[in-house]
N, CA, C and O atoms as a GROMACS GRO file, in nm:
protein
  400
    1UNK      N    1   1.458   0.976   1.450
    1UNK     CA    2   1.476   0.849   1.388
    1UNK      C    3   1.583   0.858   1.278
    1UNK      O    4   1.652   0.760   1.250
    2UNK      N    5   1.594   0.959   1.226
    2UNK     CA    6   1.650   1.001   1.099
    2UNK      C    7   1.832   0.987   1.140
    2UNK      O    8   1.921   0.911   1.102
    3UNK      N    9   1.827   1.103   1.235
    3UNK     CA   10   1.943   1.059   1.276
    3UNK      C   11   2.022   0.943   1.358
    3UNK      O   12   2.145   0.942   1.370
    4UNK      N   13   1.924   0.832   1.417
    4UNK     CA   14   1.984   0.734   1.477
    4UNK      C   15   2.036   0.637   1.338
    4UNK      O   16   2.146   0.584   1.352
    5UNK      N   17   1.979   0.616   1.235
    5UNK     CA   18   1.941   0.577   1.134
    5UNK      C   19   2.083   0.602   1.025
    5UNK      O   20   2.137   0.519   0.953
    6UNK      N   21   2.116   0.731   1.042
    6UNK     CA   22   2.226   0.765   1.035
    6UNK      C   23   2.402   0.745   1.074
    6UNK      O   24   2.502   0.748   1.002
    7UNK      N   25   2.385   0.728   1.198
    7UNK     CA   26   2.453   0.650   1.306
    7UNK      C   27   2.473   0.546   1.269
    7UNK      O   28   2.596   0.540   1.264
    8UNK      N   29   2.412   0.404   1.221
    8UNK     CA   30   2.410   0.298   1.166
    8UNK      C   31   2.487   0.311   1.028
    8UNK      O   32   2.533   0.209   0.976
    9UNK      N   33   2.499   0.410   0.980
    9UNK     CA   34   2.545   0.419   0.787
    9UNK      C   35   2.432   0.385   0.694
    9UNK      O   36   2.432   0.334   0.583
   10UNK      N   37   2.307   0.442   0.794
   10UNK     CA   38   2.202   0.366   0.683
   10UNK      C   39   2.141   0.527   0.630
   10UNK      O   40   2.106   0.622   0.700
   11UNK      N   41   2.146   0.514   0.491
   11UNK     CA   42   2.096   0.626   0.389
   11UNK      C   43   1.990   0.658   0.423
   11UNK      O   44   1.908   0.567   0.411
   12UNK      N   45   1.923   0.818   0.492
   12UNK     CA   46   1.781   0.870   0.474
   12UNK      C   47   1.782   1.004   0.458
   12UNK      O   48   1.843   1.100   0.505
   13UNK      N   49   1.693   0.982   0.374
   13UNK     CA   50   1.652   1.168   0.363
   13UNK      C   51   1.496   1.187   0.422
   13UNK      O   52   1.411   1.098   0.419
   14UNK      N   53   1.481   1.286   0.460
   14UNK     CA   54   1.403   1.352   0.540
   14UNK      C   55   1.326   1.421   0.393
   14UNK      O   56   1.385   1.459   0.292
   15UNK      N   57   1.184   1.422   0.419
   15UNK     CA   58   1.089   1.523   0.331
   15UNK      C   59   1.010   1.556   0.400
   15UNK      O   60   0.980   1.498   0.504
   16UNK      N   61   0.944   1.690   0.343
   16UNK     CA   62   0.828   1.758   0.402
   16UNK      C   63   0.689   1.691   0.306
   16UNK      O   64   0.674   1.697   0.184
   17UNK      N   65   0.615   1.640   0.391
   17UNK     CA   66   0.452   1.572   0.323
   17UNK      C   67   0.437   1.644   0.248
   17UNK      O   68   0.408   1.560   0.162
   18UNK      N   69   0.427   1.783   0.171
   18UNK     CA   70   0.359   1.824   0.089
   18UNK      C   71   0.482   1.764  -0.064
   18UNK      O   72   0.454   1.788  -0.181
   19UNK      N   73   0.605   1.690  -0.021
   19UNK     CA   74   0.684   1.690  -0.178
   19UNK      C   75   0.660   1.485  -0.203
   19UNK      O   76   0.682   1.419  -0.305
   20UNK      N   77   0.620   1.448  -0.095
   20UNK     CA   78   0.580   1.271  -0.109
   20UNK      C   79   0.530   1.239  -0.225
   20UNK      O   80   0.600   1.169  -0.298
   21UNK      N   81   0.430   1.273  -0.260
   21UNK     CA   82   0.445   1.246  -0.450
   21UNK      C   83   0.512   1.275  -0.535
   21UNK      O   84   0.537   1.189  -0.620
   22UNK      N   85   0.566   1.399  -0.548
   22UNK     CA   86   0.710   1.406  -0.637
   22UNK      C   87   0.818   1.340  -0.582
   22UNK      O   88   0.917   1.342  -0.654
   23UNK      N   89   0.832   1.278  -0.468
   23UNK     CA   90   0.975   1.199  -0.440
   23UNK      C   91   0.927   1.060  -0.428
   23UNK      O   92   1.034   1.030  -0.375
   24UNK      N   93   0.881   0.979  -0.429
   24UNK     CA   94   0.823   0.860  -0.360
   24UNK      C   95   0.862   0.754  -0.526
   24UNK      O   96   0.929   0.652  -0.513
   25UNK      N   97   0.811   0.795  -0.667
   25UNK     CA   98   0.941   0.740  -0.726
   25UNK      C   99   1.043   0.710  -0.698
   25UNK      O  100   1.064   0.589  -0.698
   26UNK      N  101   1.120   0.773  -0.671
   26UNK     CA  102   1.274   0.764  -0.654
   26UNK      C  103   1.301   0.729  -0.456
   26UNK      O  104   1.386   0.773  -0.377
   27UNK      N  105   1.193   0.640  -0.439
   27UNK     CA  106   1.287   0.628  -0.274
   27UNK      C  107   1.231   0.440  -0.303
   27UNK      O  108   1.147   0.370  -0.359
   28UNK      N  109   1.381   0.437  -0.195
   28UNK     CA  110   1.378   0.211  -0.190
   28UNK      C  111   1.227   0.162  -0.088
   28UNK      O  112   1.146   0.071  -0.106
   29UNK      N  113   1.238   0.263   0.015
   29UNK     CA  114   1.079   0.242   0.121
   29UNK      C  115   1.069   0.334   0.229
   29UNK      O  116   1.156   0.394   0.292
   30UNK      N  117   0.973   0.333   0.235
   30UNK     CA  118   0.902   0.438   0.384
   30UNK      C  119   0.908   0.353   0.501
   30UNK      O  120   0.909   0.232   0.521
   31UNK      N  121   0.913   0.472   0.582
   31UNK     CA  122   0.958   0.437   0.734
   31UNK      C  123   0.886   0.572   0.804
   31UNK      O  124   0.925   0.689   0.797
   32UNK      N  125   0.783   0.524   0.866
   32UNK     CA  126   0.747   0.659   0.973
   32UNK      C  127   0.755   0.585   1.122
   32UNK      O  128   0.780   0.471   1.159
   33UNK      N  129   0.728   0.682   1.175
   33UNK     CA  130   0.689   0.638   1.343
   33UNK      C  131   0.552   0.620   1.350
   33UNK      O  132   0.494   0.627   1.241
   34UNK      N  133   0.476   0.597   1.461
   34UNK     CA  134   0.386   0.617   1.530
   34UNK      C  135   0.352   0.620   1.621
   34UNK      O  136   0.422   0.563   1.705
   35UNK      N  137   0.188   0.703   1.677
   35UNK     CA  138   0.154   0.756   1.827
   35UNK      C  139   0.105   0.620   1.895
   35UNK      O  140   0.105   0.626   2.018
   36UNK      N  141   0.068   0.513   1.847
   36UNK     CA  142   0.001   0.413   1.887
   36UNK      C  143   0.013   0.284   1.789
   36UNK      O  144   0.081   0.304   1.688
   37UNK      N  145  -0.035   0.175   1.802
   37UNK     CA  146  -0.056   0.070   1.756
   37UNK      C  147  -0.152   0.013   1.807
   37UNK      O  148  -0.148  -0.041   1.918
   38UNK      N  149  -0.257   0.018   1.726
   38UNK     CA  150  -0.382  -0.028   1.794
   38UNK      C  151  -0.415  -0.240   1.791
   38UNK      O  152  -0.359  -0.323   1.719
   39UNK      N  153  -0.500  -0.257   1.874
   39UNK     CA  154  -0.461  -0.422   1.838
   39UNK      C  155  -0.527  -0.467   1.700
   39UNK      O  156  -0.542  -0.589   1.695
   40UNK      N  157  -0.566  -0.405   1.597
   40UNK     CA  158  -0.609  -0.455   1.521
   40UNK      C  159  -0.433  -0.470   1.408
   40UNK      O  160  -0.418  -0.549   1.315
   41UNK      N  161  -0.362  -0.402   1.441
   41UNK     CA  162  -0.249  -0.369   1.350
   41UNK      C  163  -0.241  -0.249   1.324
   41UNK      O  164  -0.137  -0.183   1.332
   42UNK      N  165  -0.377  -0.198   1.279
   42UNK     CA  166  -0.324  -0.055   1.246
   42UNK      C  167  -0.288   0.021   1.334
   42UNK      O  168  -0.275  -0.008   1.453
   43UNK      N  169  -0.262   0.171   1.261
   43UNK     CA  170  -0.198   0.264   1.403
   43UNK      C  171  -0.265   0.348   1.412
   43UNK      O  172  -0.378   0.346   1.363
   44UNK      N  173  -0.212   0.462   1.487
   44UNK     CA  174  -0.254   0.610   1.564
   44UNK      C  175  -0.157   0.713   1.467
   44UNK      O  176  -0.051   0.654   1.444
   45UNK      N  177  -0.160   0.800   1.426
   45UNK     CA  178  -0.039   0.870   1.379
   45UNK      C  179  -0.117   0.974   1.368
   45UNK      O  180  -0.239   0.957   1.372
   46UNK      N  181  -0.038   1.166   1.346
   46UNK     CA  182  -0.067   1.236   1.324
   46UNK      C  183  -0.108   1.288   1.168
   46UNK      O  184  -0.052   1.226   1.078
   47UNK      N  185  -0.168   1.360   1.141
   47UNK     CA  186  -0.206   1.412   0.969
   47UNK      C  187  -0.050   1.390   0.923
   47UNK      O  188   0.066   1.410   0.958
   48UNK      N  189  -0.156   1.319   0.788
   48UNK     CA  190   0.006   1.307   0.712
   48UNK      C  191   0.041   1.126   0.653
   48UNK      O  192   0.059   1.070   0.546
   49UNK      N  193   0.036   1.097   0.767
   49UNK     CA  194   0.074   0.941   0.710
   49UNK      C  195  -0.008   0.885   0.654
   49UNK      O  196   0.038   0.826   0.557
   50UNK      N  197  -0.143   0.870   0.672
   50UNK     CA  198  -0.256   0.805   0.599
   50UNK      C  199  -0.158   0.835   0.395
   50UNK      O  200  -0.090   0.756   0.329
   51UNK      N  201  -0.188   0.937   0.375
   51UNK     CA  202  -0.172   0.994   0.239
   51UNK      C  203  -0.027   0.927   0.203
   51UNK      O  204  -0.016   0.854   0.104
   52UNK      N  205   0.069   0.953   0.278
   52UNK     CA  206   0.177   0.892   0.239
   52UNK      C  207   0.170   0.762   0.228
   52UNK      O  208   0.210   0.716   0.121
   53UNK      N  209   0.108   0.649   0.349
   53UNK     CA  210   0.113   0.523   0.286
   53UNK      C  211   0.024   0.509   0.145
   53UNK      O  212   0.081   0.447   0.055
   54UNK      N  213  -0.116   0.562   0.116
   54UNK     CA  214  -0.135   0.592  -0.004
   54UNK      C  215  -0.048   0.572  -0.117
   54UNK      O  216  -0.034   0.473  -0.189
   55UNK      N  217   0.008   0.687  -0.119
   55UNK     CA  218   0.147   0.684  -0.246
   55UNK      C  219   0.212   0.569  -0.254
   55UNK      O  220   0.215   0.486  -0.345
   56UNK      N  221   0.276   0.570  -0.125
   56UNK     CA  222   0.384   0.440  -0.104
   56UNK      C  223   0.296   0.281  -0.225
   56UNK      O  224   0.328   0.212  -0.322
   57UNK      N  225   0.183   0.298  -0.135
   57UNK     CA  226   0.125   0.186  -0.182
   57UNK      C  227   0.098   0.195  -0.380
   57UNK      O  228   0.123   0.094  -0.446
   58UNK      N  229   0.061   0.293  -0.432
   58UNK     CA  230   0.038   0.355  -0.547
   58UNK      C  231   0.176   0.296  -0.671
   58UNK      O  232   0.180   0.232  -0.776
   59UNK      N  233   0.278   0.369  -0.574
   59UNK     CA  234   0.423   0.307  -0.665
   59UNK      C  235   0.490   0.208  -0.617
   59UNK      O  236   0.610   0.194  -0.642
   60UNK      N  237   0.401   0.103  -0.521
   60UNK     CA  238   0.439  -0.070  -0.502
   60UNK      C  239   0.563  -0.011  -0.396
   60UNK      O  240   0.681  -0.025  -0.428
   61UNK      N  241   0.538   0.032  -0.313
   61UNK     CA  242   0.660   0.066  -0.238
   61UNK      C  243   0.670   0.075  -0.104
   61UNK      O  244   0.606   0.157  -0.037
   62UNK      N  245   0.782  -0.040  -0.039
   62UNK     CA  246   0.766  -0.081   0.088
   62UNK      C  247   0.728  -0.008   0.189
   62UNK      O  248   0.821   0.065   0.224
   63UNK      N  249   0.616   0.008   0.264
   63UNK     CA  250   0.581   0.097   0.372
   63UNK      C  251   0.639   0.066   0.514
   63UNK      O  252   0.602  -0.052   0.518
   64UNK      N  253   0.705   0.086   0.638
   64UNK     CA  254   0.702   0.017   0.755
   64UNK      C  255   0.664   0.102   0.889
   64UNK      O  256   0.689   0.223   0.890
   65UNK      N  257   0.628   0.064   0.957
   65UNK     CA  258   0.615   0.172   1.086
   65UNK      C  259   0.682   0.127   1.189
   65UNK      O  260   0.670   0.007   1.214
   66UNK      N  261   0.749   0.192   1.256
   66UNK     CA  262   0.810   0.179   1.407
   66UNK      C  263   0.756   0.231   1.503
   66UNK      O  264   0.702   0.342   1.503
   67UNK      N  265   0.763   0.163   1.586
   67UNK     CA  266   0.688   0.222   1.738
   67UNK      C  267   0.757   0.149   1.808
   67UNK      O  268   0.788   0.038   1.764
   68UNK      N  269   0.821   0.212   1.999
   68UNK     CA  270   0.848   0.156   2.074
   68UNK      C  271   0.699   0.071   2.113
   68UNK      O  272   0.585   0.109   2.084
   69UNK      N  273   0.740  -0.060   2.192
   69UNK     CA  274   0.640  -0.133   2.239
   69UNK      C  275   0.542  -0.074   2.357
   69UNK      O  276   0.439  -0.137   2.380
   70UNK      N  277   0.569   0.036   2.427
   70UNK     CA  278   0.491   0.121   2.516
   70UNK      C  279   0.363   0.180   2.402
   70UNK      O  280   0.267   0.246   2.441
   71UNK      N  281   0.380   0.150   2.296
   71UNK     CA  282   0.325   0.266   2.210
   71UNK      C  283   0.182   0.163   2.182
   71UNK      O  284   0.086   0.237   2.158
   72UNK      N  285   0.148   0.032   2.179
   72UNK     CA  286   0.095  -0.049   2.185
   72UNK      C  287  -0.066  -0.020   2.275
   72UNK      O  288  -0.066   0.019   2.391
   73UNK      N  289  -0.138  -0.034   2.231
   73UNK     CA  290  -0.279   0.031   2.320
   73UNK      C  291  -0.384  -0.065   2.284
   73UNK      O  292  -0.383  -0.121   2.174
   74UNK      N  293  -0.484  -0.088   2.380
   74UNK     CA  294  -0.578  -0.196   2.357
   74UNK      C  295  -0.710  -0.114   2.302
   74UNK      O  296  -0.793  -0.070   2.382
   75UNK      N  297  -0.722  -0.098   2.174
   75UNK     CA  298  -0.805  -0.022   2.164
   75UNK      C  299  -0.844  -0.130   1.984
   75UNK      O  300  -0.764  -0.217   1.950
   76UNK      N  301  -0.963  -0.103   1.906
   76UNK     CA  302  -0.984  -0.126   1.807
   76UNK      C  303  -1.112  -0.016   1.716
   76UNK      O  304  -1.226  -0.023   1.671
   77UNK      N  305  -1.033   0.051   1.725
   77UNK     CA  306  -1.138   0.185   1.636
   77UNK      C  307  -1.176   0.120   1.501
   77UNK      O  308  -1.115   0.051   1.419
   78UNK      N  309  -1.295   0.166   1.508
   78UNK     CA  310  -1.362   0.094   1.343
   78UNK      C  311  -1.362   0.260   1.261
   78UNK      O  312  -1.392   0.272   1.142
   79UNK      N  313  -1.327   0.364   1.338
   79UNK     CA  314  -1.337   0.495   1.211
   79UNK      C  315  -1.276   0.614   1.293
   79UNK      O  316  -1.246   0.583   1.408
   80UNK      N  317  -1.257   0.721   1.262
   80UNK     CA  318  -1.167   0.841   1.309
   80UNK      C  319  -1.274   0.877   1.464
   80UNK      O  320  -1.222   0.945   1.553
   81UNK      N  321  -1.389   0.837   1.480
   81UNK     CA  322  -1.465   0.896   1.602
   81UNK      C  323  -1.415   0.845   1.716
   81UNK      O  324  -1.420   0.898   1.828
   82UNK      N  325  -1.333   0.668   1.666
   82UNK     CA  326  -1.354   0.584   1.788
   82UNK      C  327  -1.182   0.617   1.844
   82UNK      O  328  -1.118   0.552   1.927
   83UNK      N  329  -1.148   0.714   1.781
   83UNK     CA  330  -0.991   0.738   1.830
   83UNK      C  331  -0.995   0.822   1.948
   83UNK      O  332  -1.041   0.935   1.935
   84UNK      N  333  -0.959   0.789   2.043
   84UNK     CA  334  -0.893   0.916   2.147
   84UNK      C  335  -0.850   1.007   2.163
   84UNK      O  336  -0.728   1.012   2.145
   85UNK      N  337  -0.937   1.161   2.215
   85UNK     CA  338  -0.907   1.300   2.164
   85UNK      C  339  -0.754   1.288   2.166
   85UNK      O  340  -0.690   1.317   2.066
   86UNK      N  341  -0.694   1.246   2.275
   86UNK     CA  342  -0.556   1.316   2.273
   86UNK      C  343  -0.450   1.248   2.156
   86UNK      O  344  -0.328   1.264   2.163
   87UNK      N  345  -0.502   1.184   2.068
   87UNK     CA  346  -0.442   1.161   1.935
   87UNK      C  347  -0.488   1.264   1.873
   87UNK      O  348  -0.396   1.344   1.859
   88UNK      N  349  -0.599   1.307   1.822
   88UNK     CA  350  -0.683   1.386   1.755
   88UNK      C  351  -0.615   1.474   1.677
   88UNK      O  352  -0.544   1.538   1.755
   89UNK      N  353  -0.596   1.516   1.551
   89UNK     CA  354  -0.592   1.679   1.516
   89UNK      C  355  -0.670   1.749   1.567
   89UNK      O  356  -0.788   1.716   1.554
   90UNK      N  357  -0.641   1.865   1.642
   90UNK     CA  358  -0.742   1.946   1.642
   90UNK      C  359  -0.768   2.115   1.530
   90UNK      O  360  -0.712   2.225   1.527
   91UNK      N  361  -0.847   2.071   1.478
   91UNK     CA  362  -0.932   2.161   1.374
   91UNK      C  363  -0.915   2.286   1.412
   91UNK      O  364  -0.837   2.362   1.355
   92UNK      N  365  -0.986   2.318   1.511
   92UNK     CA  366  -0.971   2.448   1.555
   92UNK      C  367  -0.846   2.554   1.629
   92UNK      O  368  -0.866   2.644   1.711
   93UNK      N  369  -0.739   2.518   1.583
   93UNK     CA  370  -0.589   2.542   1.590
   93UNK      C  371  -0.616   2.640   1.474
   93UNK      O  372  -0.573   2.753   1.496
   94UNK      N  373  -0.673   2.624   1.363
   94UNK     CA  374  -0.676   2.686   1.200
   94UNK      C  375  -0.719   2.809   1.226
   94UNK      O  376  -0.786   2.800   1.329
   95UNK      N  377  -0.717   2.906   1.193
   95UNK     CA  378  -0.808   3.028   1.206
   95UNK      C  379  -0.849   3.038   0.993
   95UNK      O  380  -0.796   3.036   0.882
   96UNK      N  381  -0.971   3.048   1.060
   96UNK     CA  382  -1.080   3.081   0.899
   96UNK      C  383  -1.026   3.266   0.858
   96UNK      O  384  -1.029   3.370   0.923
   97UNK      N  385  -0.982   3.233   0.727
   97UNK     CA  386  -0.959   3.429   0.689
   97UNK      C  387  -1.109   3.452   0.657
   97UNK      O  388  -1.182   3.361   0.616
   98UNK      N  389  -1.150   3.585   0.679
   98UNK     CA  390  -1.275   3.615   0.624
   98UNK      C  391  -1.209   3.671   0.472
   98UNK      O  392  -1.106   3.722   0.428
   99UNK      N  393  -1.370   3.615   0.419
   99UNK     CA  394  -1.371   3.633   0.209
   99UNK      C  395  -1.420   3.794   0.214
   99UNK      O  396  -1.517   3.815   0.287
  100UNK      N  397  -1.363   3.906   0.145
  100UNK     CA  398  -1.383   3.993   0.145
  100UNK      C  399  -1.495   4.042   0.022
  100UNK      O  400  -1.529   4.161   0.012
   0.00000   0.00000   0.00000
């Protein structure tokens, strides 16, 4: 996205989620993608965006999401159970260190 975005002459910088609160002062608005659009409005997205619109919202600051229209799904989840594994994080990707 970043680079089509670019292409246009339109200004973006790219951050890694863990610096979104130290930069989110200093940006005009957010722009992510997403995995879905569910019919209630909200979306599907991977870890990460929840927290960022957070902030966004915190320092009054325009949030937007893009999705091609394929991305559109008839679904209305009322909480993280009613989402579809293959959105899912999966947890167990992590390996636990043992406490010595």
């Amino acid at each position: 996205m970043a680079k089509a975005l670019r292409k246009l002459n339109i200004p973006v910088t790219v951050i890694l989620d863990a610096a979104v609160g130290y930069i989110m002062e200093k940006v005009d608005l957010v722009l992510v993608g997403a995995e879905g659009v569910v019919e209630s409005g909200g979306i599907i997205n991977k870890i990460g965006t929840n927290q960022i619109a957070v902030c966004a919202k915190a320092q009054n600051k325009p949030f937007y999401v893009v999705a091609e229209s394929f991305k559109f799904v008839r679904l209305f989840p009322l909480n993280q159970q009613d989402v579809p594994d293959k959105f899912k994080y999966k947890a167990d990707t992590l390996k636990t260190i043992p406490s010595h």
